[in-house]
C-alpha positions in Angstrom: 16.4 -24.0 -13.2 15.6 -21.0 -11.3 13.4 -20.8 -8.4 10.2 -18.6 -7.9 12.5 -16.0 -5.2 15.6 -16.3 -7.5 13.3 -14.9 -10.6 11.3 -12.6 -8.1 14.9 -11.1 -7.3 16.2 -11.2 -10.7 13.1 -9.4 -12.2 13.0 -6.4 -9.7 16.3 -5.6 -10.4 16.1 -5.4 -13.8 13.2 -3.3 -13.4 15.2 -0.5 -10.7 17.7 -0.6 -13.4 15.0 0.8 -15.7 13.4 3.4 -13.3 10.4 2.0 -12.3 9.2 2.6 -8.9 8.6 0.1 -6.5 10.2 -2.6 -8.5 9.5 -5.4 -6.2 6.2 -4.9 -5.9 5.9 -4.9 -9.6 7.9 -8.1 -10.3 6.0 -10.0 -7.7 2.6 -8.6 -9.2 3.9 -10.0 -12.5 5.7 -13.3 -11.3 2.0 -14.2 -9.5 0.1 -13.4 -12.6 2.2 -15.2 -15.0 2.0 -18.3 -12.2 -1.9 -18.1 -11.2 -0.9 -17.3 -7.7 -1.9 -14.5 -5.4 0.4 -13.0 -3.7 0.7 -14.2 -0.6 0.2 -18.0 -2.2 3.4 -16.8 -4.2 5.6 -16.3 -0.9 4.4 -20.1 0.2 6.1 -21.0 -3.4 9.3 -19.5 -3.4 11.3 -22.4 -3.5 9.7 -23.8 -6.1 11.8 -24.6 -9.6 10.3 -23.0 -12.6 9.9 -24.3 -15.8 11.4 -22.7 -18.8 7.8 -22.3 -20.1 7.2 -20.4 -17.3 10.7 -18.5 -17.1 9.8 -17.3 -20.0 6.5 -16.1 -19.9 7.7 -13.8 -16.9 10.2 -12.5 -18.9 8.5 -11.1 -21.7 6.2 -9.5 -19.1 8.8 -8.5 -17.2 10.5 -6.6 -20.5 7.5 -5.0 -21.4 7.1 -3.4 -17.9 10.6 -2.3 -18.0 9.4 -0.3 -21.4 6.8 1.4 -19.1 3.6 -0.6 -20.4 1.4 -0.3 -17.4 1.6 -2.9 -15.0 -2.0 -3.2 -14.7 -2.2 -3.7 -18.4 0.4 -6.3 -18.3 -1.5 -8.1 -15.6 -5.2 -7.1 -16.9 -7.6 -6.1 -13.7 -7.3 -3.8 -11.4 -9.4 -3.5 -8.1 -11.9 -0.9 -7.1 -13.9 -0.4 -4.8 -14.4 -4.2 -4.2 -14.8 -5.1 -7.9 -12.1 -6.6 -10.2 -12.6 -4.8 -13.7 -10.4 -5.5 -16.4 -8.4 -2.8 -18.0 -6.5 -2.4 -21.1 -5.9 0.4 -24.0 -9.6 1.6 -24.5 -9.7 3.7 -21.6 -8.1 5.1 -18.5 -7.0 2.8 -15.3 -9.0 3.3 -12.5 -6.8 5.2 -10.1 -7.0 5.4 -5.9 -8.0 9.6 -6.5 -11.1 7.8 -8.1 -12.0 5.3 -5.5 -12.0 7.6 -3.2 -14.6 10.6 -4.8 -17.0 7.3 -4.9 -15.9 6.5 -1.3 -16.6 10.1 -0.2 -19.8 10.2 -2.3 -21.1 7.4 -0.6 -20.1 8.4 2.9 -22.4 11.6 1.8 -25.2 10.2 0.7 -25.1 7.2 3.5 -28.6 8.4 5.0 -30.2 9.4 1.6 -28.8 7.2 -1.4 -30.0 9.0 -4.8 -32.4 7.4 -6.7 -30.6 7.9 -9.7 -27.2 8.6 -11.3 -25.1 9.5 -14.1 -21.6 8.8 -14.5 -20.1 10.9 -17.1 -17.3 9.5 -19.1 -17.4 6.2 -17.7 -14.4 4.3 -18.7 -13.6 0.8 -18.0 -17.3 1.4 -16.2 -15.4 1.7 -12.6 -17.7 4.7 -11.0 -21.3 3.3 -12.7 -20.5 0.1 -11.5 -19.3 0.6 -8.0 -22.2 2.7 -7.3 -24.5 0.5 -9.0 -23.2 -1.9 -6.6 -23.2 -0.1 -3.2 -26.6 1.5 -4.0 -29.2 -1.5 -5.6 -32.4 1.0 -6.0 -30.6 3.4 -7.7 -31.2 3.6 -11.7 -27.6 4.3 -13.1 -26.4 5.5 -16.5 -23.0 5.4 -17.9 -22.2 7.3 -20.8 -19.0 7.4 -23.1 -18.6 9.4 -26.1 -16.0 6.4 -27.2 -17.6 3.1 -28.4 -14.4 1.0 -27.2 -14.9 2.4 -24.0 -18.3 1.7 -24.1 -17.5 -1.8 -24.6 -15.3 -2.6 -22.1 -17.1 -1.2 -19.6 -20.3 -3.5 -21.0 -17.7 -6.2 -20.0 -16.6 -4.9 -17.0 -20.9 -5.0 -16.0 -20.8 -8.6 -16.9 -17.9 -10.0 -15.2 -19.4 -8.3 -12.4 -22.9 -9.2 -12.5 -24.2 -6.0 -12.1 -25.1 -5.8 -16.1 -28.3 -5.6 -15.1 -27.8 -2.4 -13.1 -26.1 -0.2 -15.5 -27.8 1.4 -18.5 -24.8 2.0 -20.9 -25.3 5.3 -23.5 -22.8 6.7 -26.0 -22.9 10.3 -26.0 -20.5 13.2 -26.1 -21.6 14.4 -22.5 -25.3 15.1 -22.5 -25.6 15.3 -26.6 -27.2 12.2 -26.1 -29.6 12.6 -22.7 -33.1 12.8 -23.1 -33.9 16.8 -22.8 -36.5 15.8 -19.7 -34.1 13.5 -17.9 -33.1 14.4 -14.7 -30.8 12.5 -12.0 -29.7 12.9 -8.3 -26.2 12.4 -8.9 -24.0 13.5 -11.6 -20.2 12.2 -11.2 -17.4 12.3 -13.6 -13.5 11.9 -14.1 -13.3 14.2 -17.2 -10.1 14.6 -19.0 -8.4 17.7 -17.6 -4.7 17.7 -18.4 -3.6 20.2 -20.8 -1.6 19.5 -23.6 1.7 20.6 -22.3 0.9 18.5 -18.6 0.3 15.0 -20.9 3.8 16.0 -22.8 5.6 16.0 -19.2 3.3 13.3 -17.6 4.5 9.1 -17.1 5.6 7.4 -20.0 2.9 5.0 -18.7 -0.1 7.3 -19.2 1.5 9.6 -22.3 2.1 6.4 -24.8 -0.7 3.7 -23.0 -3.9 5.8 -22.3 -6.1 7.3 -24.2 -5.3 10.7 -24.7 -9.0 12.0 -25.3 -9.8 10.8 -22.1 -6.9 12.5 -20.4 -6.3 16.3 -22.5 -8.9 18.9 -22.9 -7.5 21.5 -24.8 -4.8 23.5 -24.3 -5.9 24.6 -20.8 -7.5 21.4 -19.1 -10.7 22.8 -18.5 -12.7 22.5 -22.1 -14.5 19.4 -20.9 -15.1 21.0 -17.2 -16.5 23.6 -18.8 -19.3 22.1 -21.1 -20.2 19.8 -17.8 -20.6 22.7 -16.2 -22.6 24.5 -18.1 -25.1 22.0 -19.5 -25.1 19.3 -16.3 -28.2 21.8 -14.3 -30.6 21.0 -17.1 -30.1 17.5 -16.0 -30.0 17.4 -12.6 -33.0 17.3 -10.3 -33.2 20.3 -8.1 -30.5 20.3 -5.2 -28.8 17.7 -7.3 -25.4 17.2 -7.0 -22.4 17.3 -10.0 -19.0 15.5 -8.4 -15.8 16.2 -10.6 -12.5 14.9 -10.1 -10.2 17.7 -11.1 -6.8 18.6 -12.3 -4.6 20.6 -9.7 -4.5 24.7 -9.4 -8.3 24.7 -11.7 -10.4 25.0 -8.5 -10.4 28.8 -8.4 -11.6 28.7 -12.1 -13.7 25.8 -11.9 -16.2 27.7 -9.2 -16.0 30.8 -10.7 -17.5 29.2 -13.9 -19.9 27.0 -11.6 -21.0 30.8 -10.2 -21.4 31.8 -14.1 -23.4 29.0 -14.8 -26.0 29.7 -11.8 -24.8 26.7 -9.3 -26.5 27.2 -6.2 -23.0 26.2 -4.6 -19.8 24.4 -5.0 -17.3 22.7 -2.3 -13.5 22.3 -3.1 -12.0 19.1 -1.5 -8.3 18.1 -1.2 -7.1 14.3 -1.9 -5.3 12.3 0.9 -1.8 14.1 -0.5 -3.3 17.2 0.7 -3.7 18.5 -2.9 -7.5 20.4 -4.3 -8.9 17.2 -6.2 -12.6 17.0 -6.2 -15.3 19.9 -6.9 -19.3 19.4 -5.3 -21.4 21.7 -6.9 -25.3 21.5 -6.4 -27.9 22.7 -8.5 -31.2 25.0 -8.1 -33.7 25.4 -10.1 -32.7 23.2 -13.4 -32.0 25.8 -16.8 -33.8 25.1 -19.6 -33.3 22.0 -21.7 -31.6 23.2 -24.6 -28.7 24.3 -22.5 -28.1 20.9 -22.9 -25.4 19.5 -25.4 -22.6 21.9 -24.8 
């Protein structure tokens, strides 16, 4: 029988053979799944014998990683910002670029938390629920124009506790918002790839991920757009609208904020040094039916 290392070994050389990056990593993410065991409670096992029941659970997982199914689909969770949410097909992985516009939005607003938010296109529930978390007074909405979303992220709120934090809406932006509700916050991780970026993106995210939730339109910036242009009717006056962003859109992005009568918009780079995140705060709010675009 093979031993816990022996497999651990075995299993990230099959997956550098296949291309994947950091194939240790990966094959001791996978080994301590398919076992129970943490990490570090795997390295006090490595001698241990496995059992073929075991054996083989790690290598069909092992397989299916080397055919580029996401490793955090394979293993089922992913951590942010403190909170283990599950994660499969129905909607995007919660990535570090994500974790940190919450982190920096929170830094912001340390001395004046808002009162109440909207996370638009919530997902797996990742941004609702963090903030939901870090700020307990705040009244939080999450909205998703896709029901399986909307689900997992309604089981992502109870696995959490925080189910009774998050308000959960399915709407296709603000087609679905009251006309008089306003909020504090706006913050969103829209899709905006274009089609030809998702063509020549990771086998992981073109075949795995939703593709709504990643393309809009030929250009990237459809979605951007309609947030844009309807979020000010929505946000309380000197409310703010975060976006997470696709790279070289910036330029456009704040020219259409300008167009749209933002009172002022901030462009922030990622920790790779690349434009990631757009701030753009409102004035006066437009009139309702601006709403809905």
């Amino acid at each position: 029988m093979l031993t816990v290392l022996e497999v651990v070994r075995k299993s990230a050389e099959f997956l550098a053979g296949k291309g994947i990056e950091s194939p240790r990593l990966n094959a001791e993410l996978i080994v301590g799944h398919a076992l129970g065991l943490a990490r570090m409670q795997l390295y006090l096992q490595f001698e241990r014998s496995l059992s073929e029941a075991e054996a083989g659970k790690i290598r069909s997982l092992v397989i299916r990683r080397g055919q580029r199914e996401p490793l955090q689909h394979l293993i089922g969770s992913v951590e942010f910002f403190g909170l283990k949410l599950k994660v499969d097909r129905r909607a995007l992985i919660p990535r570090p670029e994500t974790e940190f516009l919450v982190e920096m939005i929170v830094g912001r607003r340390a001395d004046s938390p808002p009162k109440s938010v909207l996370d638009l296109g919530t997902g797996t529930g990742a941004i609702a629920l963090a903030l939901a978390g870090k700020w307990p007074e705040a009244t939080v909405t999450a909205i998703d124009s896709r029901e399986e979303a909307l689900e997992l992220a309604r089981e992502n709120a109870v696995s959490t506790g925080l189910d009774s934090r998050v308000s959960f809406l399915k709407s296709d932006w603000f087609g679905s918002i009251a006309a008089d509700a306003r909020f504090e916050l706006a913050i969103a991780n829209p899709p905006y790839l274009s089609k030809a970026e998702l063509a020549s993106s990771a086998v992981e995210v073109r075949d795995h991920e939703p593709a709504g939730a990643l393309v809009s339109g030929e250009d990237g910036i459809g979605d951007i757009r309609a947030i844009l242009r309807a979020a000010p009717a929505h946000l309380a006056p000197g409310g703010l609208l975060a976006l997470e962003t696709g790279m070289d859109q910036h330029a456009l992005i704040r020219r259409i904020a300008e167009e749209y009568g933002w009172s002022g918009t901030e462009s922030i780079r990622d920790l790779s040094g690349r434009d990631r995140y757009v701030l753009a705060w409102a004035g006066q709010p437009l009139p309702a039916t601006v709403s809905g675009a």
